[in-house]
C-alpha positions as CSV (number, residue, x, y, z in Angstrom):
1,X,-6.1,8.2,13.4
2,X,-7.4,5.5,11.1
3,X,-7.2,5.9,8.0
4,X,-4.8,8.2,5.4
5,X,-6.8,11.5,5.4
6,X,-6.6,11.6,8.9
7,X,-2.4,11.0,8.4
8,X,-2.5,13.3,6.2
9,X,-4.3,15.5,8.3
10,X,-2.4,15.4,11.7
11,X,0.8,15.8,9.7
12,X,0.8,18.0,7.0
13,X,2.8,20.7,8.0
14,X,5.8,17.5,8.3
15,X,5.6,16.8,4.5
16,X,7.5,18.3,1.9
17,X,4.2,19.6,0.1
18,X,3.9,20.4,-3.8
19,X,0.7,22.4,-4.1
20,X,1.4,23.6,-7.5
21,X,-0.3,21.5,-10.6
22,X,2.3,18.1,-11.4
23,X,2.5,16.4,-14.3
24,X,2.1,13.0,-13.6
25,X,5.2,12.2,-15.5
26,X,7.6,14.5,-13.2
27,X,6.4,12.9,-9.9
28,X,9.3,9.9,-10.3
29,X,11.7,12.5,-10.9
30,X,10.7,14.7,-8.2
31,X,10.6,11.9,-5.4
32,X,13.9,10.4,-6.5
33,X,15.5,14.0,-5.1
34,X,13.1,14.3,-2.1
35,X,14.7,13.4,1.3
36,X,11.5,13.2,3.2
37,X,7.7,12.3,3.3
38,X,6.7,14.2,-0.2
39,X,2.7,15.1,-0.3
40,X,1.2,16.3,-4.6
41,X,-2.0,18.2,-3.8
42,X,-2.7,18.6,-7.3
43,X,-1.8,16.2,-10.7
44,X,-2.3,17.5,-14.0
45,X,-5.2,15.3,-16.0
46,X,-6.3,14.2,-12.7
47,X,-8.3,16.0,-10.6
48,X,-9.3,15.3,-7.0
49,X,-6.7,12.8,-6.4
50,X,-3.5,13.2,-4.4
51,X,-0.4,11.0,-4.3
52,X,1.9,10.7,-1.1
53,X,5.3,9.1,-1.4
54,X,8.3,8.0,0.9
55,X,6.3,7.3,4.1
56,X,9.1,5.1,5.6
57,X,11.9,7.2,4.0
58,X,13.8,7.7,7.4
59,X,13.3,7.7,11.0
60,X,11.2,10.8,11.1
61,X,8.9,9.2,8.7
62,X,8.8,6.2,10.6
63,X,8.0,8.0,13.8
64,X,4.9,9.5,11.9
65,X,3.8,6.5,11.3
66,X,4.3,4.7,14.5
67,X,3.2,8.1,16.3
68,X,6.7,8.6,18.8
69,X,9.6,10.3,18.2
70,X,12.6,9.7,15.7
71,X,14.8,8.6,18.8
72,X,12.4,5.6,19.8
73,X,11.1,4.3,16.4
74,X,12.7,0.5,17.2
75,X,11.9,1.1,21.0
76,X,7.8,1.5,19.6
77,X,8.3,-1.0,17.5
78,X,9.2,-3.5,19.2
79,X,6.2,-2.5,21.6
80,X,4.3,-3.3,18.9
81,X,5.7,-6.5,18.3
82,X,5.5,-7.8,21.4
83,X,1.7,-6.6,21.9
84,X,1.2,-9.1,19.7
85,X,-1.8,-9.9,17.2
86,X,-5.4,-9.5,17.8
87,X,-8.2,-11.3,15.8
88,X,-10.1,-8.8,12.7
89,X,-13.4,-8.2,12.5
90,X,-15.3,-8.4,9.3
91,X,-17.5,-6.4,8.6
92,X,-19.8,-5.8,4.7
93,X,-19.3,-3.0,3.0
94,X,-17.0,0.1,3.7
95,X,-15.6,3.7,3.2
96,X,-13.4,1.6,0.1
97,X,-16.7,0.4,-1.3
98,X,-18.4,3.9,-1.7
99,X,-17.9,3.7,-5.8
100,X,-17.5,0.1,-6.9
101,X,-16.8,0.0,-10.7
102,X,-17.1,-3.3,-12.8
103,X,-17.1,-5.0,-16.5
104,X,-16.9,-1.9,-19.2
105,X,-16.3,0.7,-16.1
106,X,-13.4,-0.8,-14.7
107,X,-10.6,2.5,-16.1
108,X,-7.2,1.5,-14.2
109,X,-6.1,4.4,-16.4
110,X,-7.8,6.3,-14.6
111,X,-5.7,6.3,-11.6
112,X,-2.4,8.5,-11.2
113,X,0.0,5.7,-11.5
114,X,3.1,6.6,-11.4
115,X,6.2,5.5,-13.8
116,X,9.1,6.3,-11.5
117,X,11.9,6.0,-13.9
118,X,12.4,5.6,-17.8
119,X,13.4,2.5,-17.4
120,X,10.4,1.2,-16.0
121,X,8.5,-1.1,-18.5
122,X,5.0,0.7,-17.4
123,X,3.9,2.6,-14.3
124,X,3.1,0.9,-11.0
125,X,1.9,1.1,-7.9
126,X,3.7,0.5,-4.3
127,X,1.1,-0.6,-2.8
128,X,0.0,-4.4,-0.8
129,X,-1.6,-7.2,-1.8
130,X,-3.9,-9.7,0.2
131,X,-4.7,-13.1,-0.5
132,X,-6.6,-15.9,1.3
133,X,-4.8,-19.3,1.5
134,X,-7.7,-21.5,0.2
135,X,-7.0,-24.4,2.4
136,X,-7.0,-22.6,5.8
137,X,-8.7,-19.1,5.0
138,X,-6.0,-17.4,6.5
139,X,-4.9,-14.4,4.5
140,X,-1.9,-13.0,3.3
141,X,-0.1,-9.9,2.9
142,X,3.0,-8.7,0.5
143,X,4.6,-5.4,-0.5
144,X,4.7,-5.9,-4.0
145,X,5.1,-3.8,-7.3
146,X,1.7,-3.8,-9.1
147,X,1.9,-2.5,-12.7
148,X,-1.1,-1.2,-15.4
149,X,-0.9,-2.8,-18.2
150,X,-4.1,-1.5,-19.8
151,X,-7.4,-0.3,-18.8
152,X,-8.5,-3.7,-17.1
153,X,-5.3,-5.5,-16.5
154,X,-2.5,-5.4,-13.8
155,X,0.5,-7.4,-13.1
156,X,1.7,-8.1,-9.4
157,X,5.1,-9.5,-8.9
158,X,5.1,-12.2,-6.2
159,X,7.7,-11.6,-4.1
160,X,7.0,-13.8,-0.9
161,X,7.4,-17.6,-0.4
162,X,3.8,-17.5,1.1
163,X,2.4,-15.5,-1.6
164,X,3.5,-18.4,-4.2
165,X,2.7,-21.2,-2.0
166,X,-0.8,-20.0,-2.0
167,X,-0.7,-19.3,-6.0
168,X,0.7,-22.6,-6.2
169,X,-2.5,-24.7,-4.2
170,X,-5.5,-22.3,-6.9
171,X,-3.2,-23.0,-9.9
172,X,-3.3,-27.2,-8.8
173,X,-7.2,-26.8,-8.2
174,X,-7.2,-25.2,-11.8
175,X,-9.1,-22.3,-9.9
176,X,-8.1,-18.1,-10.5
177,X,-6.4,-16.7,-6.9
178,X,-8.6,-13.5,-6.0
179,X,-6.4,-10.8,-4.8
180,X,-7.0,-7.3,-3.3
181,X,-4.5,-4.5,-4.2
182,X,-4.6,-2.1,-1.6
183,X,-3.6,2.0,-2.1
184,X,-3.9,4.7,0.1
185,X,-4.7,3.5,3.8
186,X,-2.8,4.6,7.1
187,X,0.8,3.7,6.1
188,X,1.1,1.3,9.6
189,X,-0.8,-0.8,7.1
190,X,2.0,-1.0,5.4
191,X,4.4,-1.6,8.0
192,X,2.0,-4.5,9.2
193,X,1.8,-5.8,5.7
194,X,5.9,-6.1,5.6
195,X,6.6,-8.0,8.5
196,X,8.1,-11.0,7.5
197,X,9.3,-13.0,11.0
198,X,7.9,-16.6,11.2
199,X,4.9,-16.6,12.8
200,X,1.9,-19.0,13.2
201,X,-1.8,-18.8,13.2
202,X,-2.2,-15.3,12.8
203,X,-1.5,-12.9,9.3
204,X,0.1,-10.0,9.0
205,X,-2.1,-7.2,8.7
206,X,-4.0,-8.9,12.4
207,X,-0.6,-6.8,14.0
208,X,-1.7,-3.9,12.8
């Protein structure tokens, strides 16, 4: 189980599931009261997409996600921990390549952002965010807020010392920092994309 479909899949009689039409302005509202993993089959104005929320909201969520039960989420985890990382391989090309879109294409309107509360200054996205240090190539991972601005613009809070530190070496080369905004993968992405211990010589997302 590799990816989210499959999640989705394996779990979806777990998930507090909304099959009736949303409107993509409700879904804030209607997570803020959910006390589990909360699965829209169906957003008004956009159609074939689906939107999951609160995958880490408790310890049964967690245990989805880790795949044991509520009672032994730490137990797993530190398993996982103490596994260890293991080197990536790269590969060209993808299932999250099947419809590139660029210049006068690019719509990030397009996608059923969400803007969770009235307060928010424009909708984002919980989502990660990869970068690659430019110095050692190793990448990064944070768990930021990524916003829409417009059609072709996003803003991405940097929340992490190492996220900065490699802004800070592009911006002194007076060189743009690519970055990768990642939604909807297997939510242990996620989890691998949060941990924050020191390590060295390895990146985050090489523990998942």
């Amino acid at each position: 189980m590799t990816d989210m479909n499959a999640f989705l899949k394996a779990h979806q009689e777990d998930f507090i599931h909304i099959k009736k039409p949303v409107k993509l302005d409700h879904i804030g509202a209607l997570v803020a009261q959910a006390d589990d993993t909360i699965l829209f089959d169906r957003i008004e104005g956009f159609p074939g997409f689906r939107m999951i929320d609160l995958l880490f909201v408790n310890r049964k969520a967690q245990a989805r996600v880790l795949g044991c039960e509520p009672k032994e989420v730490v137990k797993r985890l530190a398993e996982v921990m103490q596994e260890g990382p293991k080197p990536l391989k790269e590969v060209d090309g993808g299932p999250c390549q099947e419809k590139v879109f660029t210049g006068d294409d690019v719509d990030l309107t397009a996608l059923p952002v969400v803007r969770h509360t009235e307060l928010d200054p424009y909708p984002y996205a919980t989502c990660f965010a990869v970068h690659v240090d430019p110095e050692t190539k190793q990448y990064n991972a944070m768990f930021p807020r990524s916003g829409v601005l417009n059609r072709k613009e996003m803003v991405t809070s940097f929340v992490t010392p190492t996220a900065n530190r490699i802004l800070a070496k592009y911006r002194s080369a007076g060189k743009p920092m690519p970055q990768a905004i990642v939604i909807g993968t297997h939510p242990a992405w996620e989890l691998a994309a949060c941990y924050s211990h020191p390590h060295h010589a390895w990146w985050e997302l090489e523990l998942f």
